[in-house]
C-alpha positions in Angstrom: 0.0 0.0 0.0 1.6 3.5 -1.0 0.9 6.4 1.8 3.0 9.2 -0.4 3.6 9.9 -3.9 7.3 9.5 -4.7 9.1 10.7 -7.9 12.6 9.8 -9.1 15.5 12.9 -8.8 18.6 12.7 -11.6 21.8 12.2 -9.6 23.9 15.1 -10.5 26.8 14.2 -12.5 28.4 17.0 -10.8 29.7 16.2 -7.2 30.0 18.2 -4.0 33.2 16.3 -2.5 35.3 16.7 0.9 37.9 19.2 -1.2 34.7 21.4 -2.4 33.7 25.6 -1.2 30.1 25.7 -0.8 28.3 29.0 0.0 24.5 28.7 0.7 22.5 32.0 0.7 18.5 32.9 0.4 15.4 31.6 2.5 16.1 29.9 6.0 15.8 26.5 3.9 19.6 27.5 2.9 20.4 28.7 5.9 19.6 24.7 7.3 21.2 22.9 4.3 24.2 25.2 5.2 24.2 24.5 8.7 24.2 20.7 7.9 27.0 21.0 5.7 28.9 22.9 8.4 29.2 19.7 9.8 30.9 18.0 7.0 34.8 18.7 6.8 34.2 21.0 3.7 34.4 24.6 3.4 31.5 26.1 3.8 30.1 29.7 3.8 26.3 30.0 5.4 24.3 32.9 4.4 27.2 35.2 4.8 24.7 38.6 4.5 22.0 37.0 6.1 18.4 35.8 5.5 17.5 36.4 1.9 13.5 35.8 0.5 12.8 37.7 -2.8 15.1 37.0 -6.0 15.8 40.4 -7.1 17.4 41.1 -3.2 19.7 38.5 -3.5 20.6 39.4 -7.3 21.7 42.5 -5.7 23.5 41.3 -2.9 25.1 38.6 -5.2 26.0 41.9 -7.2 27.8 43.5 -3.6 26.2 46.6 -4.4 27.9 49.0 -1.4 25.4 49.8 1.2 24.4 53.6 1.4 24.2 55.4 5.0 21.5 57.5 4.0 19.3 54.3 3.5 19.2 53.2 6.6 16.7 52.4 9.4 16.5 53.8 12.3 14.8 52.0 15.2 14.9 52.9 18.9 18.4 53.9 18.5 19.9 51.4 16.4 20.3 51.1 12.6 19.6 48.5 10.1 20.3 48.9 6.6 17.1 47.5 4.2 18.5 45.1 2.1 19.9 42.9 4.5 18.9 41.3 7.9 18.8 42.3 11.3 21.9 40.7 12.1 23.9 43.7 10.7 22.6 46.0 13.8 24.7 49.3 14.9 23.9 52.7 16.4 25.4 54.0 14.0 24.8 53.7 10.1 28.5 54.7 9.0 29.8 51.8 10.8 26.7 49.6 10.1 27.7 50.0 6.3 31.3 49.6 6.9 30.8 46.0 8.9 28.6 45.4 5.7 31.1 46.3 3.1 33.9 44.0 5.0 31.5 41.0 4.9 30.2 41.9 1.7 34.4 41.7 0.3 34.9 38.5 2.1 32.1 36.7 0.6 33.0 37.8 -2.9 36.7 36.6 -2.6 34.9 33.2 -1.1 32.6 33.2 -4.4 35.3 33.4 -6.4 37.0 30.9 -5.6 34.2 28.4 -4.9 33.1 25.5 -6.2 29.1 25.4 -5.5 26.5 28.2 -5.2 23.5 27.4 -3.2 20.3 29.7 -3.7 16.8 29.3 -2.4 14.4 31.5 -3.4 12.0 32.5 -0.5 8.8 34.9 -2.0 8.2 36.3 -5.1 6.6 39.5 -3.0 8.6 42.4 -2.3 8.0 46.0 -0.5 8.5 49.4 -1.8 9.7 52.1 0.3 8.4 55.1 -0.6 10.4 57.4 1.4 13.8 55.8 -0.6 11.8 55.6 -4.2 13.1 51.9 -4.2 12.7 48.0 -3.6 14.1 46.5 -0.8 14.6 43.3 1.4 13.7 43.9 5.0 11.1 46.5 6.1 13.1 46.3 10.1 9.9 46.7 12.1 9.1 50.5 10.3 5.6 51.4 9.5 3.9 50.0 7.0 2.3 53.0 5.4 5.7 53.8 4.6 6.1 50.6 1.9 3.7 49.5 -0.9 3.7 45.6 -1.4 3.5 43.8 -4.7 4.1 40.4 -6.6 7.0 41.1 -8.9 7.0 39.8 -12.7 8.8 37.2 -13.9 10.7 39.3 -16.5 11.8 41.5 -13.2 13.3 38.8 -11.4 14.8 36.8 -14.6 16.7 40.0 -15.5 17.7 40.2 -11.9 19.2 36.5 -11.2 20.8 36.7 -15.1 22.7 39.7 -14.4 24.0 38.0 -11.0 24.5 35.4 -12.1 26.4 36.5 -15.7 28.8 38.7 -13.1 29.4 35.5 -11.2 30.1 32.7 -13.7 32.4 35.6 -15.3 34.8 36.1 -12.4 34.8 32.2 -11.7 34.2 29.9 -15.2 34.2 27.0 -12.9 31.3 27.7 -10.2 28.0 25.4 -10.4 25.0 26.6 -8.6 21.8 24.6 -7.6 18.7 26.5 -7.5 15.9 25.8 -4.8 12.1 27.2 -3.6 11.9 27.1 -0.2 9.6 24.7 1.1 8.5 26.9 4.1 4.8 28.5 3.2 4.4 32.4 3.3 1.0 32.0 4.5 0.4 35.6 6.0 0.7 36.8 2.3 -2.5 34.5 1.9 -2.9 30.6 0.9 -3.8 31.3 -3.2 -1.0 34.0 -3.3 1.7 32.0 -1.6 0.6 29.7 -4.3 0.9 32.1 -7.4 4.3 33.3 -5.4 5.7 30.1 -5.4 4.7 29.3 -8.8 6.8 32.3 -10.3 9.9 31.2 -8.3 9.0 28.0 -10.0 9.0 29.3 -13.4 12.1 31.1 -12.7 14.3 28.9 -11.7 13.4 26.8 -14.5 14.2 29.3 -17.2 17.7 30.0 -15.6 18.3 26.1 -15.4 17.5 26.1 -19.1 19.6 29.3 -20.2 22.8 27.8 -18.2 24.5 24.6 -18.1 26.2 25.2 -14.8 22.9 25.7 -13.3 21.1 22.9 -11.7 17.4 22.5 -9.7 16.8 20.3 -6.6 13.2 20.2 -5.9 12.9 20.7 -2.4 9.7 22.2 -2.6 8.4 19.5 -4.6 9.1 17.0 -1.9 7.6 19.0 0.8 4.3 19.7 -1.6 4.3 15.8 -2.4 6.1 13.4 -0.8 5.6 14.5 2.3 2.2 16.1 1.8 0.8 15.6 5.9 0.5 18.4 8.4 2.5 16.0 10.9 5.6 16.7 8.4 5.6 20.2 9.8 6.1 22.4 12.8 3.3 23.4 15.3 3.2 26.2 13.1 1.8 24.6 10.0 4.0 26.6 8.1 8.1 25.6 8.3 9.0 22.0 7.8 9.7 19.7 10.6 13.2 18.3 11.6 12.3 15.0 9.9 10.9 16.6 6.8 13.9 18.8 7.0 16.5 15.3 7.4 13.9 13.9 4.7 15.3 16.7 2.8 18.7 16.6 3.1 18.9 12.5 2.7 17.3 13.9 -1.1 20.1 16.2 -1.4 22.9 14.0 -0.6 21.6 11.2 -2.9 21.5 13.7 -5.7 24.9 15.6 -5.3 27.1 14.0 -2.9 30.1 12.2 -3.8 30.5 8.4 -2.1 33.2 9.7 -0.1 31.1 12.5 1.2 28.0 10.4 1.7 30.5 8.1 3.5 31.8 11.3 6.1 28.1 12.6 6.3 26.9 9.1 8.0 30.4 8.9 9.6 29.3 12.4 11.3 25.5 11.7 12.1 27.5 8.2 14.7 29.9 10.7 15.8 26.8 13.1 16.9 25.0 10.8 18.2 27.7 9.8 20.8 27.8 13.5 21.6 24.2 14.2 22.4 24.3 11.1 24.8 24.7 12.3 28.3 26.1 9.5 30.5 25.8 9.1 33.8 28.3 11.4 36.5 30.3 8.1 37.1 30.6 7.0 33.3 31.4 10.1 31.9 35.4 9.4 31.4 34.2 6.3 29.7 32.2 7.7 27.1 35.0 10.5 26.4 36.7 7.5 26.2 34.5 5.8 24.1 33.9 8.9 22.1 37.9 9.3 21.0 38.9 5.7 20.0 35.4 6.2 17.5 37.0 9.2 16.1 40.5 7.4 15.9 38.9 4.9 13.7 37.4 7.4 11.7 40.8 9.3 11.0 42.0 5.8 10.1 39.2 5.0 7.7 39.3 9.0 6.4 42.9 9.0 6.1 44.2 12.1 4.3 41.4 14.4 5.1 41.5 17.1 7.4 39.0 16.2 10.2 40.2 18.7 12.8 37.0 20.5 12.7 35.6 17.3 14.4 38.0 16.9 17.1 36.9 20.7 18.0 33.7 19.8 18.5 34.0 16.8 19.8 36.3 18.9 22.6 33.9 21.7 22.8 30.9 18.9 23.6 33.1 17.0 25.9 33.8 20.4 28.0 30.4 21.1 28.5 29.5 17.8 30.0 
Protein backbone atom coordinates (compact mmCIF):
# COMPACT_ATOMS: atom_id res chain seq x y z
CA UNK A 1 0.00 0.00 0.00
CA UNK A 2 1.58 3.53 -1.03
CA UNK A 3 0.94 6.40 1.85
CA UNK A 4 3.01 9.17 -0.39
CA UNK A 5 3.61 9.86 -3.89
CA UNK A 6 7.26 9.47 -4.73
CA UNK A 7 9.08 10.72 -7.90
CA UNK A 8 12.60 9.82 -9.10
CA UNK A 9 15.47 12.89 -8.78
CA UNK A 10 18.57 12.69 -11.60
CA UNK A 11 21.79 12.15 -9.55
CA UNK A 12 23.85 15.12 -10.50
CA UNK A 13 26.85 14.20 -12.50
CA UNK A 14 28.42 17.01 -10.83
CA UNK A 15 29.69 16.23 -7.17
CA UNK A 16 29.98 18.16 -3.99
CA UNK A 17 33.18 16.31 -2.46
CA UNK A 18 35.27 16.69 0.86
CA UNK A 19 37.86 19.18 -1.16
CA UNK A 20 34.68 21.37 -2.42
CA UNK A 21 33.73 25.61 -1.25
CA UNK A 22 30.07 25.67 -0.79
CA UNK A 23 28.29 28.97 -0.02
CA UNK A 24 24.55 28.73 0.71
CA UNK A 25 22.47 31.98 0.74
CA UNK A 26 18.51 32.87 0.35
CA UNK A 27 15.37 31.63 2.50
CA UNK A 28 16.12 29.88 5.96
CA UNK A 29 15.76 26.46 3.92
CA UNK A 30 19.57 27.54 2.94
CA UNK A 31 20.45 28.73 5.86
CA UNK A 32 19.61 24.67 7.28
CA UNK A 33 21.21 22.93 4.32
CA UNK A 34 24.21 25.18 5.22
CA UNK A 35 24.23 24.46 8.74
CA UNK A 36 24.18 20.73 7.94
CA UNK A 37 27.05 21.03 5.72
CA UNK A 38 28.93 22.89 8.39
CA UNK A 39 29.18 19.74 9.84
CA UNK A 40 30.95 17.97 7.04
CA UNK A 41 34.80 18.68 6.83
CA UNK A 42 34.15 21.05 3.73
CA UNK A 43 34.39 24.61 3.38
CA UNK A 44 31.55 26.12 3.84
CA UNK A 45 30.08 29.68 3.85
CA UNK A 46 26.28 29.97 5.39
CA UNK A 47 24.26 32.88 4.36
CA UNK A 48 27.18 35.23 4.78
CA UNK A 49 24.65 38.57 4.46
CA UNK A 50 22.00 37.01 6.05
CA UNK A 51 18.43 35.84 5.50
CA UNK A 52 17.50 36.40 1.94
CA UNK A 53 13.46 35.84 0.45
CA UNK A 54 12.84 37.70 -2.77
CA UNK A 55 15.07 36.97 -6.04
CA UNK A 56 15.82 40.37 -7.06
CA UNK A 57 17.40 41.07 -3.23
CA UNK A 58 19.67 38.52 -3.46
CA UNK A 59 20.58 39.40 -7.29
CA UNK A 60 21.71 42.55 -5.69
CA UNK A 61 23.48 41.32 -2.90
CA UNK A 62 25.11 38.64 -5.19
CA UNK A 63 25.97 41.85 -7.21
CA UNK A 64 27.80 43.46 -3.65
CA UNK A 65 26.22 46.59 -4.40
CA UNK A 66 27.91 49.01 -1.41
CA UNK A 67 25.36 49.82 1.24
CA UNK A 68 24.36 53.63 1.35
CA UNK A 69 24.25 55.38 4.97
CA UNK A 70 21.48 57.52 4.01
CA UNK A 71 19.29 54.31 3.46
CA UNK A 72 19.16 53.17 6.59
CA UNK A 73 16.73 52.40 9.35
CA UNK A 74 16.54 53.76 12.28
CA UNK A 75 14.84 51.96 15.18
CA UNK A 76 14.94 52.85 18.86
CA UNK A 77 18.36 53.92 18.47
CA UNK A 78 19.90 51.42 16.37
CA UNK A 79 20.26 51.11 12.61
CA UNK A 80 19.62 48.52 10.10
CA UNK A 81 20.31 48.90 6.63
CA UNK A 82 17.13 47.50 4.24
CA UNK A 83 18.48 45.15 2.09
CA UNK A 84 19.89 42.94 4.45
CA UNK A 85 18.88 41.25 7.89
CA UNK A 86 18.82 42.31 11.33
CA UNK A 87 21.88 40.67 12.13
CA UNK A 88 23.85 43.72 10.72
CA UNK A 89 22.56 45.96 13.84
CA UNK A 90 24.72 49.32 14.91
CA UNK A 91 23.87 52.73 16.38
CA UNK A 92 25.37 53.95 14.00
CA UNK A 93 24.78 53.67 10.08
CA UNK A 94 28.49 54.68 8.98
CA UNK A 95 29.77 51.85 10.84
CA UNK A 96 26.70 49.63 10.06
CA UNK A 97 27.72 50.00 6.34
CA UNK A 98 31.35 49.56 6.93
CA UNK A 99 30.80 46.02 8.94
CA UNK A 100 28.56 45.38 5.65
CA UNK A 101 31.10 46.33 3.13
CA UNK A 102 33.88 44.02 5.00
CA UNK A 103 31.47 40.97 4.90
CA UNK A 104 30.16 41.93 1.69
CA UNK A 105 34.38 41.69 0.27
CA UNK A 106 34.91 38.52 2.13
CA UNK A 107 32.11 36.74 0.61
CA UNK A 108 32.97 37.84 -2.93
CA UNK A 109 36.74 36.64 -2.65
CA UNK A 110 34.89 33.17 -1.15
CA UNK A 111 32.56 33.18 -4.44
CA UNK A 112 35.29 33.36 -6.42
CA UNK A 113 36.95 30.86 -5.57
CA UNK A 114 34.18 28.39 -4.94
CA UNK A 115 33.07 25.47 -6.17
CA UNK A 116 29.12 25.35 -5.53
CA UNK A 117 26.49 28.17 -5.19
CA UNK A 118 23.53 27.35 -3.23
CA UNK A 119 20.31 29.74 -3.73
CA UNK A 120 16.80 29.31 -2.42
CA UNK A 121 14.38 31.55 -3.43
CA UNK A 122 11.96 32.51 -0.54
CA UNK A 123 8.77 34.86 -1.96
CA UNK A 124 8.22 36.34 -5.15
CA UNK A 125 6.59 39.48 -2.98
CA UNK A 126 8.56 42.43 -2.33
CA UNK A 127 8.00 45.98 -0.49
CA UNK A 128 8.55 49.38 -1.83
CA UNK A 129 9.74 52.06 0.32
CA UNK A 130 8.43 55.07 -0.58
CA UNK A 131 10.37 57.41 1.36
CA UNK A 132 13.82 55.80 -0.61
CA UNK A 133 11.81 55.62 -4.25
CA UNK A 134 13.10 51.95 -4.16
CA UNK A 135 12.72 48.03 -3.59
CA UNK A 136 14.07 46.50 -0.84
CA UNK A 137 14.63 43.28 1.35
CA UNK A 138 13.70 43.93 5.02
CA UNK A 139 11.08 46.52 6.07
CA UNK A 140 13.11 46.31 10.15
CA UNK A 141 9.92 46.65 12.07
CA UNK A 142 9.12 50.51 10.33
CA UNK A 143 5.57 51.44 9.53
CA UNK A 144 3.85 49.98 7.04
CA UNK A 145 2.27 53.03 5.45
CA UNK A 146 5.72 53.82 4.58
CA UNK A 147 6.12 50.60 1.92
CA UNK A 148 3.71 49.51 -0.86
CA UNK A 149 3.68 45.62 -1.38
CA UNK A 150 3.54 43.77 -4.74
CA UNK A 151 4.11 40.44 -6.55
CA UNK A 152 6.97 41.11 -8.91
CA UNK A 153 6.97 39.84 -12.72
CA UNK A 154 8.84 37.16 -13.87
CA UNK A 155 10.73 39.31 -16.45
CA UNK A 156 11.81 41.48 -13.19
CA UNK A 157 13.27 38.85 -11.38
CA UNK A 158 14.78 36.76 -14.61
CA UNK A 159 16.71 40.00 -15.53
CA UNK A 160 17.67 40.16 -11.87
CA UNK A 161 19.16 36.45 -11.18
CA UNK A 162 20.80 36.70 -15.14
CA UNK A 163 22.71 39.70 -14.39
CA UNK A 164 24.02 38.01 -11.00
CA UNK A 165 24.53 35.44 -12.11
CA UNK A 166 26.41 36.47 -15.74
CA UNK A 167 28.78 38.72 -13.10
CA UNK A 168 29.43 35.46 -11.19
CA UNK A 169 30.06 32.75 -13.67
CA UNK A 170 32.44 35.58 -15.29
CA UNK A 171 34.75 36.10 -12.44
CA UNK A 172 34.77 32.24 -11.68
CA UNK A 173 34.21 29.94 -15.22
CA UNK A 174 34.21 27.00 -12.85
CA UNK A 175 31.30 27.66 -10.22
CA UNK A 176 28.01 25.36 -10.37
CA UNK A 177 24.98 26.57 -8.63
CA UNK A 178 21.84 24.62 -7.65
CA UNK A 179 18.72 26.51 -7.45
CA UNK A 180 15.91 25.78 -4.85
CA UNK A 181 12.13 27.15 -3.62
CA UNK A 182 11.92 27.10 -0.17
CA UNK A 183 9.58 24.68 1.11
CA UNK A 184 8.52 26.94 4.06
CA UNK A 185 4.84 28.54 3.22
CA UNK A 186 4.36 32.45 3.28
CA UNK A 187 0.99 32.02 4.51
CA UNK A 188 0.41 35.59 5.96
CA UNK A 189 0.66 36.75 2.35
CA UNK A 190 -2.53 34.52 1.95
CA UNK A 191 -2.93 30.62 0.94
CA UNK A 192 -3.84 31.26 -3.19
CA UNK A 193 -1.02 33.98 -3.33
CA UNK A 194 1.71 32.05 -1.61
CA UNK A 195 0.55 29.67 -4.33
CA UNK A 196 0.93 32.05 -7.42
CA UNK A 197 4.34 33.29 -5.39
CA UNK A 198 5.70 30.12 -5.44
CA UNK A 199 4.74 29.31 -8.80
CA UNK A 200 6.84 32.35 -10.35
CA UNK A 201 9.93 31.16 -8.28
CA UNK A 202 8.97 27.97 -9.97
CA UNK A 203 9.02 29.28 -13.36
CA UNK A 204 12.12 31.13 -12.70
CA UNK A 205 14.31 28.85 -11.67
CA UNK A 206 13.39 26.82 -14.48
CA UNK A 207 14.20 29.35 -17.20
CA UNK A 208 17.72 29.99 -15.55
CA UNK A 209 18.26 26.10 -15.42
CA UNK A 210 17.50 26.10 -19.12
CA UNK A 211 19.61 29.26 -20.16
CA UNK A 212 22.84 27.77 -18.21
CA UNK A 213 24.46 24.65 -18.15
CA UNK A 214 26.15 25.15 -14.77
CA UNK A 215 22.86 25.70 -13.34
CA UNK A 216 21.07 22.86 -11.66
CA UNK A 217 17.37 22.53 -9.73
CA UNK A 218 16.76 20.31 -6.59
CA UNK A 219 13.17 20.21 -5.89
CA UNK A 220 12.88 20.71 -2.37
CA UNK A 221 9.69 22.21 -2.64
CA UNK A 222 8.45 19.54 -4.56
CA UNK A 223 9.07 16.96 -1.92
CA UNK A 224 7.61 18.99 0.78
CA UNK A 225 4.33 19.66 -1.57
CA UNK A 226 4.25 15.81 -2.44
CA UNK A 227 6.08 13.36 -0.76
CA UNK A 228 5.61 14.54 2.32
CA UNK A 229 2.18 16.15 1.80
CA UNK A 230 0.80 15.61 5.86
CA UNK A 231 0.47 18.41 8.43
CA UNK A 232 2.46 16.02 10.92
CA UNK A 233 5.62 16.74 8.40
CA UNK A 234 5.59 20.22 9.82
CA UNK A 235 6.11 22.42 12.82
CA UNK A 236 3.27 23.36 15.30
CA UNK A 237 3.22 26.24 13.12
CA UNK A 238 1.78 24.59 10.02
CA UNK A 239 4.04 26.63 8.08
CA UNK A 240 8.06 25.63 8.30
CA UNK A 241 9.01 21.96 7.76
CA UNK A 242 9.70 19.66 10.57
CA UNK A 243 13.20 18.33 11.64
CA UNK A 244 12.26 15.02 9.90
CA UNK A 245 10.86 16.63 6.81
CA UNK A 246 13.91 18.82 6.97
CA UNK A 247 16.51 15.34 7.36
CA UNK A 248 13.89 13.95 4.69
CA UNK A 249 15.29 16.68 2.84
CA UNK A 250 18.74 16.64 3.10
CA UNK A 251 18.89 12.49 2.73
CA UNK A 252 17.26 13.92 -1.11
CA UNK A 253 20.05 16.20 -1.42
CA UNK A 254 22.85 13.98 -0.58
CA UNK A 255 21.57 11.20 -2.91
CA UNK A 256 21.51 13.74 -5.73
CA UNK A 257 24.88 15.57 -5.28
CA UNK A 258 27.09 14.00 -2.86
CA UNK A 259 30.13 12.15 -3.79
CA UNK A 260 30.50 8.43 -2.13
CA UNK A 261 33.19 9.73 -0.10
CA UNK A 262 31.09 12.48 1.21
CA UNK A 263 27.99 10.37 1.72
CA UNK A 264 30.49 8.13 3.50
CA UNK A 265 31.79 11.32 6.08
CA UNK A 266 28.11 12.58 6.32
CA UNK A 267 26.92 9.14 8.05
CA UNK A 268 30.42 8.88 9.60
CA UNK A 269 29.25 12.43 11.29
CA UNK A 270 25.55 11.75 12.08
CA UNK A 271 27.53 8.23 14.72
CA UNK A 272 29.88 10.69 15.84
CA UNK A 273 26.79 13.10 16.86
CA UNK A 274 24.99 10.78 18.16
CA UNK A 275 27.71 9.79 20.81
CA UNK A 276 27.84 13.49 21.61
CA UNK A 277 24.24 14.16 22.38
CA UNK A 278 24.30 11.13 24.83
CA UNK A 279 24.72 12.35 28.25
CA UNK A 280 26.12 9.47 30.52
CA UNK A 281 25.85 9.12 33.80
CA UNK A 282 28.31 11.43 36.46
CA UNK A 283 30.32 8.15 37.13
CA UNK A 284 30.61 6.95 33.25
CA UNK A 285 31.40 10.14 31.94
CA UNK A 286 35.40 9.43 31.38
CA UNK A 287 34.17 6.31 29.74
CA UNK A 288 32.23 7.72 27.15
CA UNK A 289 34.96 10.48 26.39
CA UNK A 290 36.68 7.50 26.17
CA UNK A 291 34.55 5.80 24.12
CA UNK A 292 33.95 8.89 22.08
CA UNK A 293 37.90 9.26 21.00
CA UNK A 294 38.87 5.69 20.02
CA UNK A 295 35.40 6.18 17.49
CA UNK A 296 36.98 9.22 16.13
CA UNK A 297 40.50 7.38 15.92
CA UNK A 298 38.87 4.85 13.66
CA UNK A 299 37.42 7.42 11.65
CA UNK A 300 40.75 9.34 10.98
CA UNK A 301 42.01 5.80 10.08
CA UNK A 302 39.20 5.05 7.73
CA UNK A 303 39.30 8.97 6.35
CA UNK A 304 42.92 8.96 6.11
CA UNK A 305 44.21 12.13 4.30
CA UNK A 306 41.44 14.44 5.13
CA UNK A 307 41.46 17.13 7.40
CA UNK A 308 39.00 16.18 10.18
CA UNK A 309 40.21 18.66 12.85
CA UNK A 310 37.02 20.55 12.68
CA UNK A 311 35.57 17.28 14.42
CA UNK A 312 37.96 16.92 17.11
CA UNK A 313 36.87 20.74 17.98
CA UNK A 314 33.73 19.84 18.50
CA UNK A 315 34.03 16.83 19.85
CA UNK A 316 36.31 18.88 22.58
CA UNK A 317 33.88 21.66 22.77
CA UNK A 318 30.93 18.93 23.64
CA UNK A 319 33.10 17.03 25.90
CA UNK A 320 33.78 20.39 27.96
CA UNK A 321 30.38 21.09 28.50
CA UNK A 322 29.49 17.77 30.02
Amino acid sequence: MLLHTSFPIPASPDKITHTSRVISMGSCFAENLGTRLENLPIQVLNQPLGTIFHPCTLARLLNFTPPIPTDCYEHQGFFNHPDFSSRFTHSSPDLLCDEIRKTQESCRIFLQQADWLILTFGTSFQHFDKHLNKSIGNCHKQASSRFTKSLSSLDEMSQAMEQALDKIKHENPGIRVILTVSPVRHTKEGIPENALSKSLLRVLADSLCKKYAHVGYFPAYEIMLDELRDYRFYESDLIHPSKQAQDYIYQKTKESYFSTELTELDSAWQSLAHMLDHRPHPTKIKLHHASIQTAFSKLTKQFEGIDLSSWQAKINAKQDSI
